[in-house]
N, C-alpha and C positions, 0 to 999 in steps of 0.2 A: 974871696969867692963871693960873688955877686946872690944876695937872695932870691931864692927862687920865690917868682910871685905868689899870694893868694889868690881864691877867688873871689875876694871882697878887690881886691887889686886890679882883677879882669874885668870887674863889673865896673872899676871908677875910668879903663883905659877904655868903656866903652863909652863912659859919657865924655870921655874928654873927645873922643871922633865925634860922636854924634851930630850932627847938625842940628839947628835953634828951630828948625821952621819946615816948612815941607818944600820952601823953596830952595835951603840950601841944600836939603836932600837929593834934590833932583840937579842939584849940582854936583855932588860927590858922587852921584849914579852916573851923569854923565861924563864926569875924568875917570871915573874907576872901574864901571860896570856895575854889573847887578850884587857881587858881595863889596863894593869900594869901599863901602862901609867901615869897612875893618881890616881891608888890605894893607893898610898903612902902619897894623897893629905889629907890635913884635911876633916872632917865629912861632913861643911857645903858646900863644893865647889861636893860633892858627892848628898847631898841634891838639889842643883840647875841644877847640868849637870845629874846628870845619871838618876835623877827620872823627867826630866824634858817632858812636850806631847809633845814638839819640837824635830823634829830631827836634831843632831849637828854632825858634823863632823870638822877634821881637815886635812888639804891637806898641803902636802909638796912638791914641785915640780908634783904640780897637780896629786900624791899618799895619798891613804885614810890614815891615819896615825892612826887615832882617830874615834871610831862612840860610841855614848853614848847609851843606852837600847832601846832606841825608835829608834834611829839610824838604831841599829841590826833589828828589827824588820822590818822595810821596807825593808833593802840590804841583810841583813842575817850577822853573824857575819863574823870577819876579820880570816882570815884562819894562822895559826900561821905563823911569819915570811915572812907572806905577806903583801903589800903595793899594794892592786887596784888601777886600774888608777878609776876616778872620773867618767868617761864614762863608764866604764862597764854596759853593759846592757839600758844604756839612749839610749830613742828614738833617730835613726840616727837624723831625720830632727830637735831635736832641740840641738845635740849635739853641732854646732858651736853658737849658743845662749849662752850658759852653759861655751865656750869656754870666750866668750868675757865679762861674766859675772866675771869670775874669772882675765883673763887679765884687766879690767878697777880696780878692786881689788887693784891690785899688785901696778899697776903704782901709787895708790893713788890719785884717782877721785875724793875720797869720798863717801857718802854712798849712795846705789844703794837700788832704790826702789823694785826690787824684780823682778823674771823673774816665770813662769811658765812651767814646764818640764815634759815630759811624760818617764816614767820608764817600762820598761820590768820587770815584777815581776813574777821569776821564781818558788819566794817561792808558788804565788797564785794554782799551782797544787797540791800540799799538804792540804792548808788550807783553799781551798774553795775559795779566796777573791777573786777582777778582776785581770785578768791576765795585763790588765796596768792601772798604776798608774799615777795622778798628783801630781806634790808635787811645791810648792812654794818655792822657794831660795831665801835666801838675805844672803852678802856676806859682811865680815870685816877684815880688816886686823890686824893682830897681828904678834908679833914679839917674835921667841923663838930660843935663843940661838945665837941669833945675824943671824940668818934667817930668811926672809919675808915668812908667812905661811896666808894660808884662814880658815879662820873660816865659815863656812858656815851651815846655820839654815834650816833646810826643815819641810815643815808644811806639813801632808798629807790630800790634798785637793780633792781627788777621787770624795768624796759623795757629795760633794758641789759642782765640775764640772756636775755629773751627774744628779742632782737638776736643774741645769740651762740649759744643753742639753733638759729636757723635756718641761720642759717653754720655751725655744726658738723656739719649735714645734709647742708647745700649741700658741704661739705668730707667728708664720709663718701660722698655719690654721686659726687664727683669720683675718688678713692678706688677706688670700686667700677669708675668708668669705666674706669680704667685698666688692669683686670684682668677686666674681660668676657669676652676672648676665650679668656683659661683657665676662666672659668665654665662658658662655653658648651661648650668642650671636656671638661670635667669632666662635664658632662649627657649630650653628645652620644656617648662611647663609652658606657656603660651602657644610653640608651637603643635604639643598634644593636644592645649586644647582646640585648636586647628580643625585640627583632623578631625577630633571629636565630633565637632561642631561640623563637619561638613561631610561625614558618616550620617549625620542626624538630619541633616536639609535634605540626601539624595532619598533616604527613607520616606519623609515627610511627603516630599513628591509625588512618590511613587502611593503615594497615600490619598494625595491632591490636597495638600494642606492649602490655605487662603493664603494668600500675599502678605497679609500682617504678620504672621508668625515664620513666614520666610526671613520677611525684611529685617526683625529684631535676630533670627539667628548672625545674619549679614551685620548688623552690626555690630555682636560679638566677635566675630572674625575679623572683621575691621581694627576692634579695638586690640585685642590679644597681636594681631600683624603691627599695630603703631608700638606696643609696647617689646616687639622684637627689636622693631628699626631704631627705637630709642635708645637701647640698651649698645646697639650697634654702633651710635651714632656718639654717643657717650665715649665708646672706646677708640675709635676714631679720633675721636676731638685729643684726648688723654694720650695720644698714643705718635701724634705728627708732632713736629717741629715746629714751633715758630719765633716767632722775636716776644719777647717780653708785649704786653699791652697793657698799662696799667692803666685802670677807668676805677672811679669809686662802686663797691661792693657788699655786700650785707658777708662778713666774713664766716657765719653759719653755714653758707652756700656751702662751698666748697669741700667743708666738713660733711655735711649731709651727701653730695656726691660721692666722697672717696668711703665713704661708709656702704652709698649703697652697691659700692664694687666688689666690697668685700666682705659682705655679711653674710654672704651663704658660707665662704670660706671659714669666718670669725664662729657660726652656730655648729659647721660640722666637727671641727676642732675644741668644741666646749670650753669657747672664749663667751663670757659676758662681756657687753656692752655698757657702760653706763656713760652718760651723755646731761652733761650740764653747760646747756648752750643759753648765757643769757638775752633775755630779749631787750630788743629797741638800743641797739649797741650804734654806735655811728659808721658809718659806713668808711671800709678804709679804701685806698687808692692803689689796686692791687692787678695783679693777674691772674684772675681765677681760677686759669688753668696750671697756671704753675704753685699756687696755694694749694691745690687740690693733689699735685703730686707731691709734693712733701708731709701733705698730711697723710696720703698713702703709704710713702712712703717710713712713715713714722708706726704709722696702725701695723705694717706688715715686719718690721723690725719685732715690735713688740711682741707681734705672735709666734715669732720663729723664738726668739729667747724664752719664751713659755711652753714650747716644744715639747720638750720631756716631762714636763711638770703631769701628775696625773689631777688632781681637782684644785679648786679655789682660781682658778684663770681670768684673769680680772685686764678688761684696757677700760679707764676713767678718760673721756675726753672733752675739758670744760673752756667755754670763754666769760674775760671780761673785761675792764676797763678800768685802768690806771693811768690818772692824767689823762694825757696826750696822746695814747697808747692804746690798743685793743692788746691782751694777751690770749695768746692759745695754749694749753697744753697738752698732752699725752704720756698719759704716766701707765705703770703696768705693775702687778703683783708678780714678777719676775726674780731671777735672781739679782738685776741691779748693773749697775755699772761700777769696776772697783775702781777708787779715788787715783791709781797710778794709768788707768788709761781713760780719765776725764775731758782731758786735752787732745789724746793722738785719737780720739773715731772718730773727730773731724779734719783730719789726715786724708787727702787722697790715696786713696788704694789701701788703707789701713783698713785690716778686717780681723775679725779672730773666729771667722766661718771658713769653710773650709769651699764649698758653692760659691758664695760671695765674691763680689769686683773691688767691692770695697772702695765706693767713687759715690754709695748713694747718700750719704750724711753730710760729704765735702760738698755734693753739688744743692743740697737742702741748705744748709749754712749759704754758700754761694746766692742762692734764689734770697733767702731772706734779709742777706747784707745789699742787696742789689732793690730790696723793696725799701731800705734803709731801715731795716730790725735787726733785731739778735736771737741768735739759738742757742742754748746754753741748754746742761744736762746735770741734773740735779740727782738724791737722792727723793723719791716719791714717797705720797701717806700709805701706798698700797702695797708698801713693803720693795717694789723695785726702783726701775729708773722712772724720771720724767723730765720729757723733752717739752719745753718751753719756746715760745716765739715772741716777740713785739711787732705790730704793725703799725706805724706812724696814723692817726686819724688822718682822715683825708678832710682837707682844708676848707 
């Protein structure tokens, strides 16, 4: 019985087709078509690449050379005696991602845990689908005809980004739930002093007060009006969608924000605060707005597991700098995290609330593996847990 091939064996019957040059390529496109490529291959290595739900390509001087059925299906097929560059149609902002994905490749780094890339998909006007695409990459080197070539795999991951866009919604209003009642308190004194203040201009009036002591009331009511729409404008920002934006950031920010969303909540629940933010930290390469919900989402963890507690309620939240690294943490005088469920609360859907979705820890992890850091959960100095972060400096 005849061995059944390896995939080290598929990879050597690809360079044995391969053509030397781009002029013989365009010679095995024109006797074969747009897969000729490999049409000449045996049955089984046609059974693993062309009916495969992976999409596969082969790049040769970072030109498409090779896309298998599934391939076609996301790019469209290779148009005869053409060779696309690899960026055709990829999202500008992660083209240089997709760049250095293929370059650590070549150099032989080894194997690369996989990058996430958004695609212009022009075929979506015909066929309904979304006009962009995510597709997962991972990248391996092979060798055909004594040329260093990419092999590269793309999983199309569209319906399962947009899966987890709506839970990170549903997890950011969850979020916002919890701190309402400091929202509304945050509105509600300014806009008292509103009224106050303009109880006291119609008396004034009526009094014929001078235009100087009008105009400083007016500008109190200006000011208390800017510190509504701030507060509004705040939860708005906190509250929509958007894509990742990382620009370099003073990482204090965000901690300062997601505090003052929740300090009315954190004082009427007789949580202390303590806050050890060091100064003059390097600025990391982040999304503010999504540092900002994991730090919330962190502060409001902590307070719900101090829930029943009657005094000593304590959330500690400090930064600082190791190496290459800014760290944050958030630690709480709570009852802890016990060592057998260390691992599974960053589980999707794993909860041991009874309210809870159990999706805000996995997509916090998520956010901070995506800034290229770690979340991990420790035993803390304040007797409970503490949630830690790393953020790469920003370059």
């Amino acid at each position: 019985m005849p061995k059944k091939p390896t995939y080290a064996d598929l990879l050597k019957r690809i360079e044995e087709l391969e053509a030397e040059d781009a002029a013989r390529l365009g010679h095995v496109r024109a006797e074969y078509g747009d897969n000729g490529l490999f049409r000449t291959s045996d049955r089984y290595f046609r059974d693993v690449v062309e009916n495969s739900p992976t999409g596969i390509s082969i790049l040769l001087d970072e030109k498409v050379v090779y896309r298998n059925p599934e391939q076609q299906r996301i790019f469209g097929p290779l148009a005869e005696n053409c060779s696309p560059s690899i960026y055709e149609r990829v999202h500008p902002d992660d083209a240089e991602k997709l760049h250095d994905l293929i370059r650590s490749t070549l150099s032989g780094q080894g194997r690369q845990a996989g990058i996430v890339i958004r695609f212009i998909n022009l075929w979506g006007e015909t066929t309904g689908e979304n006009a962009m695409k995510w597709l997962h990459c991972r990248a391996n080197l092979i060798d055909i005809q004594g040329r260093s070539a990419v092999l590269i795999n793309m999983m199309d991951v569209t319906k399962a980004r947009e899966v987890e866009r709506l839970l990170n919604i549903r997890d950011r209003m969850t979020s916002l739930g919890h701190v309402t009642t400091g929202i509304a308190h945050e509105i509600r004194n300014p806009l008292s002093g509103i009224n106050i203040y303009l109880d006291t201009a119609d008396q004034l009036l009526q009094q014929g007060a001078d235009s100087d002591t009008l105009r400083e009331i007016l500008a109190k009511i200006q000011a208390a009006s800017s510190k509504i729409e701030a507060v509004i404008r705040r939860v708005m920002d906190f509250s929509k969608p958007s894509d990742p934006k990382l620009e370099p950031i003073d990482i204090n920010q965000p901690i300062e924000e997601a505090l003052g969303l929740c300090a009315v909540l954190l004082r009427k629940t007789g949580i202390e605060i303590i806050t050890e933010l060091a100064v003059g930290l390097p600025p990391c390469k982040a999304d503010l707005q999504l540092i900002e919900q994991v730090i919330l989402n962190l502060v409001t963890n902590a307070a719900e597991a101090m829930k029943g507690m009657g005094e000593g309620k304590k959330i500690k939240i400090s930064t600082s700098q190791k190496g290459l690294r800014v760290v944050v943490s958030v630690s709480d005088s709570g009852p802890g995290v016990p060592p057998d469920l260390a691992q599974k609360i960053f589980d999707p859907f794993f909860t041991t609330k009874r309210s809870s979705t159990g999706i805000g820890l996995s997509l916090c992890q998520r956010i901070i593996q995506d800034h290229g850091g770690i979340l991990k959960v420790s035993a803390g100095l304040l007797g409970g847990a503490e949630f830690s972060f790393t953020l790469p400096v920003n370059p």
